[in-house]
Every structure is written in structure tokens, then in C-alpha cells.
ZATIMAR-505665 format. One record per residue: residue in one letter; residue number from 1; x, z, y of N, C-alpha, C in turn. Coordinates in Angstrom, 1 decimal, m for minus. Each point is the difference from the previous one (the first is absolute). Layout:
ZATIMAR-505665
{"a", NUM, {X, Z, Y}, {X, Z, Y}, {X, Z, Y}} ...
***
This chain:
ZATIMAR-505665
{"x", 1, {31.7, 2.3, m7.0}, {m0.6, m1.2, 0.6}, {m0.4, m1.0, m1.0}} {"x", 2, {m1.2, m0.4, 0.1}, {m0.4, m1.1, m0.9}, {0.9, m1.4, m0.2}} {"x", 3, {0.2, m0.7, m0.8}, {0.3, m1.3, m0.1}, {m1.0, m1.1, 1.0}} {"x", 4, {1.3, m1.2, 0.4}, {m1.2, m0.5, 0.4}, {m0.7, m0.9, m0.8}} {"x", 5, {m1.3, m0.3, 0.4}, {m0.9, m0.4, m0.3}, {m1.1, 0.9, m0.7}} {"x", 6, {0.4, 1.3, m0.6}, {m0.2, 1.1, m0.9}, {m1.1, 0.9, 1.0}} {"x", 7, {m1.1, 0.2, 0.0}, {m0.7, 1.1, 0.6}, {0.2, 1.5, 0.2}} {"x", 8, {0.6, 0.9, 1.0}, {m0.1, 0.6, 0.8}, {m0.1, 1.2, m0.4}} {"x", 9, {0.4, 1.0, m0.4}, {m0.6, 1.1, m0.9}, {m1.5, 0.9, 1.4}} {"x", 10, {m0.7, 0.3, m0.6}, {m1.1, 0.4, 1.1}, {0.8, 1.5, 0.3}} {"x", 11, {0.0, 0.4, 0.7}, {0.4, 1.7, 0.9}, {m0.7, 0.4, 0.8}} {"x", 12, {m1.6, m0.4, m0.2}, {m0.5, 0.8, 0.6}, {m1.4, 0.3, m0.5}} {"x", 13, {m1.1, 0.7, m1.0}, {m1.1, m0.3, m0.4}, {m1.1, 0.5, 1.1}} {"x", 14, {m1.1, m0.6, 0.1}, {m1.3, 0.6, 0.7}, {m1.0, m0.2, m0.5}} {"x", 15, {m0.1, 1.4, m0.7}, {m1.3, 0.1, m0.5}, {m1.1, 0.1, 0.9}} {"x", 16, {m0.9, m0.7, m0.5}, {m0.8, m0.7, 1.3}, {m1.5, 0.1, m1.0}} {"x", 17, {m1.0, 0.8, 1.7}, {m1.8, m0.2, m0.6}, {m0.4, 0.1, 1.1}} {"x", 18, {m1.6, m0.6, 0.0}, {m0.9, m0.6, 0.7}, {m1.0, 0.8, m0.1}} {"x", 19, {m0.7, 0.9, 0.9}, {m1.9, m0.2, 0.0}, {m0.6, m0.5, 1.0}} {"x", 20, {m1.0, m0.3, m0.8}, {m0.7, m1.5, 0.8}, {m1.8, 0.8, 0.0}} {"x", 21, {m0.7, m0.7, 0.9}, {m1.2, 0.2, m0.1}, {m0.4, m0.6, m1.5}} {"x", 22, {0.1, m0.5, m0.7}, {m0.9, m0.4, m1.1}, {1.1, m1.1, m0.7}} {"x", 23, {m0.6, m0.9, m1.4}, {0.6, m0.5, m0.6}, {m0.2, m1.4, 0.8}} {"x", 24, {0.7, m0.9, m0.5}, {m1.2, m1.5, 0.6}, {m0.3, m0.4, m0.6}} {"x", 25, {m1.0, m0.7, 1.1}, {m1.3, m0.5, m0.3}, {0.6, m1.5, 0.8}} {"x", 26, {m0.6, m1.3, m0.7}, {m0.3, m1.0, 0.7}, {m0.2, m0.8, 1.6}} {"x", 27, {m1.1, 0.7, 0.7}, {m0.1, 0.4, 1.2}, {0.5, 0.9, 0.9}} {"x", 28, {0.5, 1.4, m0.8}, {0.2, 1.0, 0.5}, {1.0, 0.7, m0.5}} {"x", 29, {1.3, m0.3, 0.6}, {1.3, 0.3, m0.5}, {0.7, 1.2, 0.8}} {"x", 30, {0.6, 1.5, m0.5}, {0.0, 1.1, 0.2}, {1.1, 0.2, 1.0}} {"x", 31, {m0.2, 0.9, 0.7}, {1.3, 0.1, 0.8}, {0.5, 1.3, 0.0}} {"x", 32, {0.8, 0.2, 0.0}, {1.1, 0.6, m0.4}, {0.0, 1.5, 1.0}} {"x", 33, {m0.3, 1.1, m0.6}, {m0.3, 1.5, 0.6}, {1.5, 0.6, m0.4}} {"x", 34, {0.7, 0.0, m0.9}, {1.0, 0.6, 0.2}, {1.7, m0.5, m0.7}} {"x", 35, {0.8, 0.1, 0.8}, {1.5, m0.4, m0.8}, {0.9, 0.7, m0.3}} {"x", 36, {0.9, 0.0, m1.1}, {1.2, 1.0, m0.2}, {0.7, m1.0, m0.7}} {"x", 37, {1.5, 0.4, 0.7}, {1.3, m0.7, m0.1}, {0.4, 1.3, m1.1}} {"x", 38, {0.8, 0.2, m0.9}, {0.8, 1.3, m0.2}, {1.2, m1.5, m0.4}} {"x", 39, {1.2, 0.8, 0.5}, {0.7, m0.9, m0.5}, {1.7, 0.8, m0.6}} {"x", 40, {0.2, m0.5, m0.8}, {1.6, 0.6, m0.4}, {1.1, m1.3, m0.4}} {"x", 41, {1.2, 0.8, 0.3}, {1.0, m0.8, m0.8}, {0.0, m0.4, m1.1}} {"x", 42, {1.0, m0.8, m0.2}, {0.0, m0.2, m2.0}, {0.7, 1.4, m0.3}} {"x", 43, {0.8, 0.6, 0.4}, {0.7, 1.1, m0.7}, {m1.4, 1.3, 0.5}} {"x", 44, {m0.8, 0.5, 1.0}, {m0.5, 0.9, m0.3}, {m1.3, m0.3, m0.7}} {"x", 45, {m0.8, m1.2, 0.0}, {m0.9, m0.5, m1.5}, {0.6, 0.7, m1.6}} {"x", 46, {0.9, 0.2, m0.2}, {1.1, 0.3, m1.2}, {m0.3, 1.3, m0.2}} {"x", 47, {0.1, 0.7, 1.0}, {0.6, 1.6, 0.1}, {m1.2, 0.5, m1.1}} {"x", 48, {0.5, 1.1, m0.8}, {m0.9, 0.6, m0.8}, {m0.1, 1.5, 0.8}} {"x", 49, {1.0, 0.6, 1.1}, {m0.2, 1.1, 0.9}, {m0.8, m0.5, 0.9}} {"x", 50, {m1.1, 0.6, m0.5}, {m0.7, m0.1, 1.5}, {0.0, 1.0, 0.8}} {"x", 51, {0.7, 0.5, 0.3}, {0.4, 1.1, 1.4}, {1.3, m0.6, 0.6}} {"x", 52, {0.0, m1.4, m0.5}, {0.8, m0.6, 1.1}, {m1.0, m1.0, 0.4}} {"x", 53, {m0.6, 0.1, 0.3}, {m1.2, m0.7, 0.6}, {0.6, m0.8, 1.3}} {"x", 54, {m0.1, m1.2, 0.4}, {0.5, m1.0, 1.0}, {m0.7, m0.9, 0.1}} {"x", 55, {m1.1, m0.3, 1.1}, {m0.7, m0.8, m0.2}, {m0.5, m0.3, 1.4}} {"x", 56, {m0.4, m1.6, 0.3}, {m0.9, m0.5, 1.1}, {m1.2, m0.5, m0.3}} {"x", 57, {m0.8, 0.5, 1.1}, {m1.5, 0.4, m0.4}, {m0.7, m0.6, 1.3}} {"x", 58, {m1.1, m1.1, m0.1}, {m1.1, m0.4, 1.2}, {m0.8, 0.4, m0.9}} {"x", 59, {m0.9, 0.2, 0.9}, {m1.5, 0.4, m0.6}, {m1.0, m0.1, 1.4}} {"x", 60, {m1.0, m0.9, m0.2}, {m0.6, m0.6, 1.4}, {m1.3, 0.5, m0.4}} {"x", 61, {m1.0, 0.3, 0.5}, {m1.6, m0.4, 0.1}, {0.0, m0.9, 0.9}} {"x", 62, {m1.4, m0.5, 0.1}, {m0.5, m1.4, 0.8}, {m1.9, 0.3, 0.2}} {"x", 63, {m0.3, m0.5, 1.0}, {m0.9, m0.1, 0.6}, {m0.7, m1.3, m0.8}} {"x", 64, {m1.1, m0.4, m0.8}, {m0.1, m0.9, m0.4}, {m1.1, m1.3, 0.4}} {"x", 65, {m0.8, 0.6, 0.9}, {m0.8, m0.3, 0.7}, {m1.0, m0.4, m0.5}} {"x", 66, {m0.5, 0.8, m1.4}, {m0.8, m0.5, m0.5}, {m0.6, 1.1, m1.4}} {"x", 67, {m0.8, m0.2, m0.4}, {m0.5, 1.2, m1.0}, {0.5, 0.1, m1.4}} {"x", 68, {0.4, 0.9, m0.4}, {1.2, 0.3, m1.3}, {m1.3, 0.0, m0.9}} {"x", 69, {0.1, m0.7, m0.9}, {m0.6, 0.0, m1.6}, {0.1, 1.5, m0.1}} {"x", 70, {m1.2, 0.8, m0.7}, {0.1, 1.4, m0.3}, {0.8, 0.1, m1.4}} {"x", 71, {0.2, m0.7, m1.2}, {0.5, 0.2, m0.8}, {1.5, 0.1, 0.4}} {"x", 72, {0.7, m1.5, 1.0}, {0.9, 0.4, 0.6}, {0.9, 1.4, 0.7}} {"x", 73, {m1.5, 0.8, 0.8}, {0.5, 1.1, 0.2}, {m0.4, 0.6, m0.8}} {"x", 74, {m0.5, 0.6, m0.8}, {0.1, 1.0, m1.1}, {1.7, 0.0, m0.4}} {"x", 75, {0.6, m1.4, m0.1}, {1.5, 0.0, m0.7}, {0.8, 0.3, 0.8}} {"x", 76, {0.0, m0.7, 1.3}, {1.0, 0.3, 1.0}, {0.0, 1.8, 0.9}} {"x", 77, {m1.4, 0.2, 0.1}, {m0.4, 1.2, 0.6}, {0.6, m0.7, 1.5}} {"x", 78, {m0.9, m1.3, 0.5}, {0.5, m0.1, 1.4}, {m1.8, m0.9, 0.4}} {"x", 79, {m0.4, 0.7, 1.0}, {m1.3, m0.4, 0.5}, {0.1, m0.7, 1.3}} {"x", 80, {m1.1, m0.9, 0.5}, {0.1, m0.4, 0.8}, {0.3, 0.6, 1.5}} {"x", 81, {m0.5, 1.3, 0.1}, {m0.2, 0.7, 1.1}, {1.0, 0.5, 0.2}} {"x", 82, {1.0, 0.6, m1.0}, {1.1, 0.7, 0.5}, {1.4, m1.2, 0.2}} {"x", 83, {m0.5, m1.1, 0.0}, {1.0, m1.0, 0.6}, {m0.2, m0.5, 1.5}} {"x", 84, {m0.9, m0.2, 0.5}, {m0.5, m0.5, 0.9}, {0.7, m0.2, 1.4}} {"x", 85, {1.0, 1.5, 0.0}, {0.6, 0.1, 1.3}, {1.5, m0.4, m0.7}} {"x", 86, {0.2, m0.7, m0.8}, {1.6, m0.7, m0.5}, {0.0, m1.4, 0.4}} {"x", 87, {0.8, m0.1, 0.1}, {1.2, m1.9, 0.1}, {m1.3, m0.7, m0.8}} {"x", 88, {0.1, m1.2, 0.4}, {m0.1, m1.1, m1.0}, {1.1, m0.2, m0.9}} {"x", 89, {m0.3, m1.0, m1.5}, {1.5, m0.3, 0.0}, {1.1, m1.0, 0.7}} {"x", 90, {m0.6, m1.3, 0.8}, {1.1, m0.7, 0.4}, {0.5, 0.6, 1.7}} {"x", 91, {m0.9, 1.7, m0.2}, {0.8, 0.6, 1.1}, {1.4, 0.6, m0.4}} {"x", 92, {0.0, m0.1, m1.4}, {1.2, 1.1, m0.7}, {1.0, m1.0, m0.6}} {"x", 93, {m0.1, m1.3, 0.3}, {0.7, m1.2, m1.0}, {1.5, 0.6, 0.4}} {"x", 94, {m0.1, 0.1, 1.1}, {1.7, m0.3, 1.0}, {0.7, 1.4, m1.0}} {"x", 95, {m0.6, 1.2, 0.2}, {0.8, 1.3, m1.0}, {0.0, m0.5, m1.3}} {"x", 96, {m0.7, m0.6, m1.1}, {m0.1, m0.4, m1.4}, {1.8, m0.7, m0.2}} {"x", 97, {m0.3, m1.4, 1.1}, {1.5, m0.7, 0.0}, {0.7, 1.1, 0.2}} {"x", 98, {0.0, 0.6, 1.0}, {1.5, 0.7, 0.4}, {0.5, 1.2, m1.0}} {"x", 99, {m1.3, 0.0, m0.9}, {0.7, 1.4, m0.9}, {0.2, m0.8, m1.5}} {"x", 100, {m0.4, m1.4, m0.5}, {0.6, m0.7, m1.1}, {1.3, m0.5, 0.6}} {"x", 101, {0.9, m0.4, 1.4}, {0.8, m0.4, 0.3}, {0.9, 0.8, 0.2}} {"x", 102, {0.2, 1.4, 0.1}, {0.4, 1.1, m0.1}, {0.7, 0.4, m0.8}} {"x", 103, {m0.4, m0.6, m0.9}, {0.2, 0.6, m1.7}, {0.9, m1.1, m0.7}} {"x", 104, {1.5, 0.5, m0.8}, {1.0, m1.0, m0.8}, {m0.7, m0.5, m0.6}} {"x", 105, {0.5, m1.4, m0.2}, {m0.8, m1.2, m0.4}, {0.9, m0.5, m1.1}} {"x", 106, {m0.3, m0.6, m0.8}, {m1.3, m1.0, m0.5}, {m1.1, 1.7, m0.3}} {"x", 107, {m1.1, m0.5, 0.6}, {m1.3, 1.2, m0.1}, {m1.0, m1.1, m0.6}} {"x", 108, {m0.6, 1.1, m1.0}, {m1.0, m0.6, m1.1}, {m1.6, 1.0, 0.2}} {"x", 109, {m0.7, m0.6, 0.5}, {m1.4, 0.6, 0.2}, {m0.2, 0.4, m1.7}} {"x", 110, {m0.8, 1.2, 0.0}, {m0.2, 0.4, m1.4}, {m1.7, m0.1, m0.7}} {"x", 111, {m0.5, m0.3, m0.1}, {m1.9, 0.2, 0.0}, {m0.4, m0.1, m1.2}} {"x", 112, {m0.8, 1.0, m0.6}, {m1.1, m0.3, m1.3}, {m1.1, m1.1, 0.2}} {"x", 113, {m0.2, m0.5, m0.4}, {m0.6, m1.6, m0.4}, {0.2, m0.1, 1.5}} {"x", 114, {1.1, m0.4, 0.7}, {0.3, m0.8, 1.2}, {m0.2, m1.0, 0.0}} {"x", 115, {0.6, m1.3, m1.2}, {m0.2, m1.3, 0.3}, {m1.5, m0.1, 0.0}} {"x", 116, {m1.2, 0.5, m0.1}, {m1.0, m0.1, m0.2}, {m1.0, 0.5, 1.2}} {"x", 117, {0.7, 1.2, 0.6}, {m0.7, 0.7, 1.1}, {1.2, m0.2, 1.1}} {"x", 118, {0.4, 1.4, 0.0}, {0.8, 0.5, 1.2}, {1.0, m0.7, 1.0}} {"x", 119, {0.5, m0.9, m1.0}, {1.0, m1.3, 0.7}, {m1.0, m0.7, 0.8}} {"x", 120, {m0.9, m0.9, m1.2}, {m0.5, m1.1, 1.1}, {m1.1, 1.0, 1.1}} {"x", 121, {m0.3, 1.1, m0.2}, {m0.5, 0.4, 1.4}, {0.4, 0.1, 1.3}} {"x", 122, {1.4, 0.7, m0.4}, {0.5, 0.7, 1.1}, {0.6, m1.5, 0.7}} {"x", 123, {0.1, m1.1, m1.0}, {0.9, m1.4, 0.9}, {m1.4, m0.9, 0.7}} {"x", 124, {m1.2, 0.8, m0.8}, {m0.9, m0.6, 0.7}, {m0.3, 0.3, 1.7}} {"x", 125, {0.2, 1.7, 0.2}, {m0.3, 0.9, 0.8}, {1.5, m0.9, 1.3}} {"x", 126, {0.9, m0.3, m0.4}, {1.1, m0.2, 0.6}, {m0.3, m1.5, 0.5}} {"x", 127, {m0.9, m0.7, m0.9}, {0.1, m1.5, 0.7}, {m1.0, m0.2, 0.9}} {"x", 128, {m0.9, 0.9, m0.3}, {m1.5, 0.0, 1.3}, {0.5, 0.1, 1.6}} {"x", 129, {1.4, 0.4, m0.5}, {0.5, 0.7, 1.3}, {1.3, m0.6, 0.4}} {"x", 130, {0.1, m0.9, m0.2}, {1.4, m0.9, m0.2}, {0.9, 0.7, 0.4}} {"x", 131, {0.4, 1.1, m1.5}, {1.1, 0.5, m0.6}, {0.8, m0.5, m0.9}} {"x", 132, {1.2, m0.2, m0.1}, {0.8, m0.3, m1.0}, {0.6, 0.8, m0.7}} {"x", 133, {0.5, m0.3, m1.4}, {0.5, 1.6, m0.7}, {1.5, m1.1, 0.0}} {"x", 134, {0.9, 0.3, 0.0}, {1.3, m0.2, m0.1}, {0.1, m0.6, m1.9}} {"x", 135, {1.1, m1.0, 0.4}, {m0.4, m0.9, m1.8}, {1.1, 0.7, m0.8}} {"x", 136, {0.7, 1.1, 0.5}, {0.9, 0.9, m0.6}, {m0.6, 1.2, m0.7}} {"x", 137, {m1.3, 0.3, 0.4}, {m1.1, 1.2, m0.8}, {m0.4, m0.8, m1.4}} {"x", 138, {0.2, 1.2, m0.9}, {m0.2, m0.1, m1.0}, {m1.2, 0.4, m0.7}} {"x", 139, {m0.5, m0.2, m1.6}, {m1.2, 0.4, 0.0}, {m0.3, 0.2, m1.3}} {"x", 140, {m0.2, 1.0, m0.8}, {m0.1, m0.2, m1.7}, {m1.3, 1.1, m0.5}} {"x", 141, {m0.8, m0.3, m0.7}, {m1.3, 0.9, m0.6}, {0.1, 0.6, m1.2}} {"x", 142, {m0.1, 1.3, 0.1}, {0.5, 1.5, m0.6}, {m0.6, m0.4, m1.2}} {"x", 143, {m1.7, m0.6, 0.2}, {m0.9, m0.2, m1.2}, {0.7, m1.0, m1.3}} {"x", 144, {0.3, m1.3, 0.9}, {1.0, m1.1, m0.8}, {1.0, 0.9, m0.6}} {"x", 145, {0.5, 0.9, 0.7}, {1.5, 0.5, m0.8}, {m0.3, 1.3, m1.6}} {"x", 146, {m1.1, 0.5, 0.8}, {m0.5, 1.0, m1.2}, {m0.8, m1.0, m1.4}} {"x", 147, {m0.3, m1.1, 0.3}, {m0.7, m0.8, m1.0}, {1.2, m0.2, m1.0}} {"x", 148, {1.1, m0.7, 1.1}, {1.6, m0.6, m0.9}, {0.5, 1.3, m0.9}} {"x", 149, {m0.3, 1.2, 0.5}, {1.2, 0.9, m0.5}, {m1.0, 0.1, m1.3}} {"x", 150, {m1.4, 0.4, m0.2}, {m0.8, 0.3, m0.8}, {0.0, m0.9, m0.8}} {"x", 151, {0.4, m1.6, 0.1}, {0.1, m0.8, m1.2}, {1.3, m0.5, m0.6}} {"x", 152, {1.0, 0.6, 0.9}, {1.2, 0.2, m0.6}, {0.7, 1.3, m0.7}} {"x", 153, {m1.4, 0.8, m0.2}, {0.0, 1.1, m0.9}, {m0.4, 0.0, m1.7}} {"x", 154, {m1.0, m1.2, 0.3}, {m0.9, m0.2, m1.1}, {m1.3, 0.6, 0.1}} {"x", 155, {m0.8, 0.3, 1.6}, {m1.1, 0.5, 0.3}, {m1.1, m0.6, m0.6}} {"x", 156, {m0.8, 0.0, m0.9}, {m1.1, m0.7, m0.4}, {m1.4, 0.2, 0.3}} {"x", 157, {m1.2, m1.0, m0.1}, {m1.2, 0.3, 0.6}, {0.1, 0.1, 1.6}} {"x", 158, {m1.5, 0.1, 0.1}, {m0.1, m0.6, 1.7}, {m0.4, 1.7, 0.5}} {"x", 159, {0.8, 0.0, 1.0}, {m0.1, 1.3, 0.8}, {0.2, m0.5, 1.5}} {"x", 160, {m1.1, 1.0, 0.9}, {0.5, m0.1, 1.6}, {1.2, 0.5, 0.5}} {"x", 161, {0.8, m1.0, 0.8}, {0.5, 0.1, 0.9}, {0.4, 0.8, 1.5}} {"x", 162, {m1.7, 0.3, 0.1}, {m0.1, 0.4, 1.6}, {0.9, 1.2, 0.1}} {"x", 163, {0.4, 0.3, 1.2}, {0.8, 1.3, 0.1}, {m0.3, 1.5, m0.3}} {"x", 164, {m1.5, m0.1, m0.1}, {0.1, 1.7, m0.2}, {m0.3, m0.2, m1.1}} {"x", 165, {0.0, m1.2, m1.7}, {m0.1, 0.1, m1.0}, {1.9, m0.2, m0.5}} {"x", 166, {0.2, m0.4, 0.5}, {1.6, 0.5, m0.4}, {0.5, 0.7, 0.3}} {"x", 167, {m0.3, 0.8, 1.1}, {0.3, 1.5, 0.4}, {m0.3, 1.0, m0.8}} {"x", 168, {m1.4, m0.4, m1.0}, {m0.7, 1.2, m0.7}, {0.8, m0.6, m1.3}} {"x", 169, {0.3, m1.2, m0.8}, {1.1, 0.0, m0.7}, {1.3, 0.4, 0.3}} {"x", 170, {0.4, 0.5, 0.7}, {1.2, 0.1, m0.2}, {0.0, 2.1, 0.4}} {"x", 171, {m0.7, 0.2, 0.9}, {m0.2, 1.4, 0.2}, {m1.1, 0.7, m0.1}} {"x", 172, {m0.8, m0.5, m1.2}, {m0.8, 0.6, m0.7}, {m2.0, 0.1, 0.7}} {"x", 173, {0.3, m0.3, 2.3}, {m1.4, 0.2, 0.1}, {0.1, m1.1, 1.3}} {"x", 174, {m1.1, m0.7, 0.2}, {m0.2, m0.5, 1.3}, {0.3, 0.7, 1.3}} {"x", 175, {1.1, m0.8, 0.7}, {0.1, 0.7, 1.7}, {m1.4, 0.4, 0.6}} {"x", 176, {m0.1, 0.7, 0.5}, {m1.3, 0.7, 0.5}, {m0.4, m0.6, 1.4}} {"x", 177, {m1.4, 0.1, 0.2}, {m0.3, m0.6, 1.2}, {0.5, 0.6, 1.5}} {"x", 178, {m0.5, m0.3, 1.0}, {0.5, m1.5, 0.2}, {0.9, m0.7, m0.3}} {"x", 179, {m0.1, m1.2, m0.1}, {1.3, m0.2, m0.6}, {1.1, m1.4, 1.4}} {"x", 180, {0.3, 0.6, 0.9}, {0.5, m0.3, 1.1}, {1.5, m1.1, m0.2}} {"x", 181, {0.2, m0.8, 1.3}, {0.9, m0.6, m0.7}, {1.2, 0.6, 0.0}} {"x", 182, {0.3, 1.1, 0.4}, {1.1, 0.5, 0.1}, {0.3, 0.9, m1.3}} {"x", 183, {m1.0, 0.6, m0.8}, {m0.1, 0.0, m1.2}, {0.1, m0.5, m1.1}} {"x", 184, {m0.5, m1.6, 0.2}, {0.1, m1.1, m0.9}, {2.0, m0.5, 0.0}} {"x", 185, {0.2, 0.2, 1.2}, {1.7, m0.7, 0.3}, {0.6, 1.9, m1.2}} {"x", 186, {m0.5, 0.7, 0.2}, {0.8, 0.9, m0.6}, {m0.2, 0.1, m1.3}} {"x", 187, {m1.2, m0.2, m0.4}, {m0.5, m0.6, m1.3}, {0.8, m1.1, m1.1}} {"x", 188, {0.0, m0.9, 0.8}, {0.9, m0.8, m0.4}, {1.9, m0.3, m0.2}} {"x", 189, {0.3, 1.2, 1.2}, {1.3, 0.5, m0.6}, {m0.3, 0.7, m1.1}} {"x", 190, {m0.6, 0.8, m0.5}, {0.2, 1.2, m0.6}, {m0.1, m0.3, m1.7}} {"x", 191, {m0.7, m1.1, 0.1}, {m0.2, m1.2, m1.1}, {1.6, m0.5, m0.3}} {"x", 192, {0.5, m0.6, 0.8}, {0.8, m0.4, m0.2}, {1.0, 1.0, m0.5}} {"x", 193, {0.4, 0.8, 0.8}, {0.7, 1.2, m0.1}, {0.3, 0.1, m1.5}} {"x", 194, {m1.2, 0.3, m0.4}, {m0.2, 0.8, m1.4}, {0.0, m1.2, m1.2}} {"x", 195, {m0.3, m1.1, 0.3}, {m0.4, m0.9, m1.3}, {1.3, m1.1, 0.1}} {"x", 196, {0.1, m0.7, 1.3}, {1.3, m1.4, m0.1}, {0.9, 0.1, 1.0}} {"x", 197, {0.6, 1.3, 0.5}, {1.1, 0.0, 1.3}, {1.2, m0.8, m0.6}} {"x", 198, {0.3, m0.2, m1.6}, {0.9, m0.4, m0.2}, {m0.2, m2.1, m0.1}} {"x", 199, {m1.1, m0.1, 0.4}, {m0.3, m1.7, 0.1}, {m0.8, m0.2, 1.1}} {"x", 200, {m0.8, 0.5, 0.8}, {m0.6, m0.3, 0.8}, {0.5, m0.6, 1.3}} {"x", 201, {1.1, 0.7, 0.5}, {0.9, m1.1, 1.1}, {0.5, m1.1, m0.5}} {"x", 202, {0.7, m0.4, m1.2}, {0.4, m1.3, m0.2}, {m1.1, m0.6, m0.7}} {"x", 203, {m1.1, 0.3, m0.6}, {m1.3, m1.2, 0.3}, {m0.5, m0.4, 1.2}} {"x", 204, {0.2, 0.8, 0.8}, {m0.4, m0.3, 2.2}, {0.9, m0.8, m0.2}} {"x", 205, {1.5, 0.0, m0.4}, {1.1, m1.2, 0.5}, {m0.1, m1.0, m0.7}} {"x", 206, {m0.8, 0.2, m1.2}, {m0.3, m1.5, m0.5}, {m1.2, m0.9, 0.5}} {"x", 207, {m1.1, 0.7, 0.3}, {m1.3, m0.2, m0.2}, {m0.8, 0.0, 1.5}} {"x", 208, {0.9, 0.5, 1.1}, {m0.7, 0.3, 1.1}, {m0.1, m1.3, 1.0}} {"x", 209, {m0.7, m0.3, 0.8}, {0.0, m1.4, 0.7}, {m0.7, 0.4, 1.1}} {"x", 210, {0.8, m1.4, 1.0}, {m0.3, 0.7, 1.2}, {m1.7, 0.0, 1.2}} {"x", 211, {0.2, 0.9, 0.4}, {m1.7, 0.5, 0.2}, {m0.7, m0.9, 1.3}} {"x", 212, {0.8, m1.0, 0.5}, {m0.6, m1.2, 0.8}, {m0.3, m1.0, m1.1}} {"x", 213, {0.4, 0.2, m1.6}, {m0.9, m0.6, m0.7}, {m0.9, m0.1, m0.6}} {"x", 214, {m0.8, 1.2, 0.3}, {m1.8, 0.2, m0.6}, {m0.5, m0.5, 0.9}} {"x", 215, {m0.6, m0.6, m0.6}, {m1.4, m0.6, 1.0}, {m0.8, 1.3, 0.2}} {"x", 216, {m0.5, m0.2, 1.5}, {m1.0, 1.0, 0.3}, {m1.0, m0.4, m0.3}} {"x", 217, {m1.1, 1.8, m0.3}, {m1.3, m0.3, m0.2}, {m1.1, m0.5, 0.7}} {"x", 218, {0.3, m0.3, 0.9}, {m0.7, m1.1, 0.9}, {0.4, m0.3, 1.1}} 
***
């Protein structure tokens, strides 16, 4: 048990991705075609057996009501037409809560450039709809954490970030298309896995903040 006043050790990670009709634009801000929760303990994030596999898994499509950027689907491999007969998403809000509340807590949302995208979307998607996220959800960006570990290596020169260029550093080729979000959440364990399992949960416990604190993207 923590000390008090001492933060919380997190016990629960969710690696977390978004596809959206397009990037944003000014006028025309994207909405959100697909979600995946994967989520694990602090002790099965650790495991180097993976045939003990233990894990909770949402993974939604959405109805977006609107026309997907084609570059968008080229990535996601999700078109307008084959959504059409699905949910909206603040028809799906009520299962999102009930499967992050489900889950041992303190829970830390996981996302590549999240503070940048995927956070303030999804809290944007939630307030259109006067949804609340609980001020006990956590929230920390995989990108921020791969930057820290690479300059507390002595990484020099300017290199990308994005996920499938650290994927291809570290396992030699870019994840292959599509590149779905349920992919991307596995993606980013698998990163982890292999390069910082031995620091990546206690930088979430230093570094993570809670996810009613991003401002939404609009």
C-alpha cells in the first residue's frame, strides 16, 4: 500500500488506439471509426511467457456518419460502407465506462502520441455527449516515454518517433498494413516487451496524469 500522500502504484495498463475518419482539420474535426482497450495487470505487462497470455480486450467499430479520408482508410482498412449498419459512438459510451470500471485500479490509459491525438479526442467524443471519465483514469504517452528512454541512453540526432518507425527500429521492418487499432495496442506492448519492461511501469507511476486533465480537441 502506498504511503500517504505518495501516489498509488498503477495495476492496471490500457493500451489504447483510435481510428478516426481523417486527421484534423480546423473546421472539420474527425470522428472516431474505431476503439481498442487491451488492457493488463502490472504483473502480466512483465511476463516474458507469453503462453500465459491473460488479458482484457474492447475493441468497438463505430458508425461515423460521415466520409473517411482515403489515406485514413488505406491505414485503418475501415470504409465507410462497411460501418453503416453499427452503433454510433455515444451509443457505445455506457460499455466503454463499464469495461474501464471493471478493471483493478489505479488504471492508466496507454497511447502513442496520446497527449497530442487520442486522449484529447476520445474526451472530446465524450463531452459532445455529456460524458464523464472518472478523475481516477489515468493517462501516459508511449511516444513521451520512448523519447525519455532514448535520451537516457545517449540516443543522438533527430529520428521519428511514430509507431511503425520504432517498431522497424527495434524489429528490423514496419508493421504491415492495415495498421488497425488493435494492432497498434499490440504494437506497442511488444515494443515495450522487448526494449523497457524493466522501466516502463514505474515511469506511468511517475509520469502519468489524470485523463479528465487534457483538454479536449474541441
Amino acid at each position: 500500500m502506498a504511503a500517504v500522500g505518495e501516489p498509488s502504484q498503477i495495476e492496471n495498463f490500457v493500451f489504447f488506439d483510435l481510428q478516426t475518419t481523417g486527421l484534423p482539420r480546423r473546421r472539420d474535426m474527425p470522428c472516431i471509426t474505431e476503439l481498442c482497450f487491451l488492457a493488463l495487470t502490472r504483473y502480466q505487462l512483465t511476463l516474458t511467457d507469453l503462453s500465459q497470455r491473460a488479458y482484457n480486450k474492447l475493441l468497438l467499430c463505430f458508425n461515423p456518419r460521415k466520409e473517411i479520408d482515403e489515406q485514413a482508410s488505406s491505414i485503418s482498412g475501415l470504409h465507410r460502407h462497411s460501418l453503416e449498419e453499427l452503433k454510433p459512438f455515444e451509443e457505445q459510451t455506457s460499455l466503454i465506462h463499464q469495461f474501464l470500471k471493471n478493471l483493478p485500479h489505479p488504471v492508466c490509459l496507454v497511447a502513442h502520441n496520446g497527449n497530442r491525438f487520442d486522449f484529447p479526442l476520445f474526451l472530446a467524443h465524450l463531452k459532445e455527449w455529456q460524458q464523464m471519465i472518472p478523475d481516477d483514469i489515468l493517462c501516459a504517452d508511449s511516444m513521451v516515454a520512448f523519447r525519455a528512454f532514448a535520451a537516457e541512453a545517449g540516443v543522438k540526432g533527430r529520428q521519428s518517433y511514430s509507431l511503425p518507425k520504432v517498431y522497424a527500429r527495434v524489429f528490423g521492418q514496419e508493421p504491415p498494413l492495415p495498421r488497425t487499432a488493435e494492432h497498434n495496442c499490440n504494437n506497442m506492448l511488444e515494443i515495450i516487451r522487448e526494449t523497457s519492461i524493466d522501466k516502463f511501469p514505474q515511469w506511468c507511476d511517475a509520469k502519468a496524469v489524470p485523463l479528465c486533465s487534457i483538454t479536449p480537441i474541441y
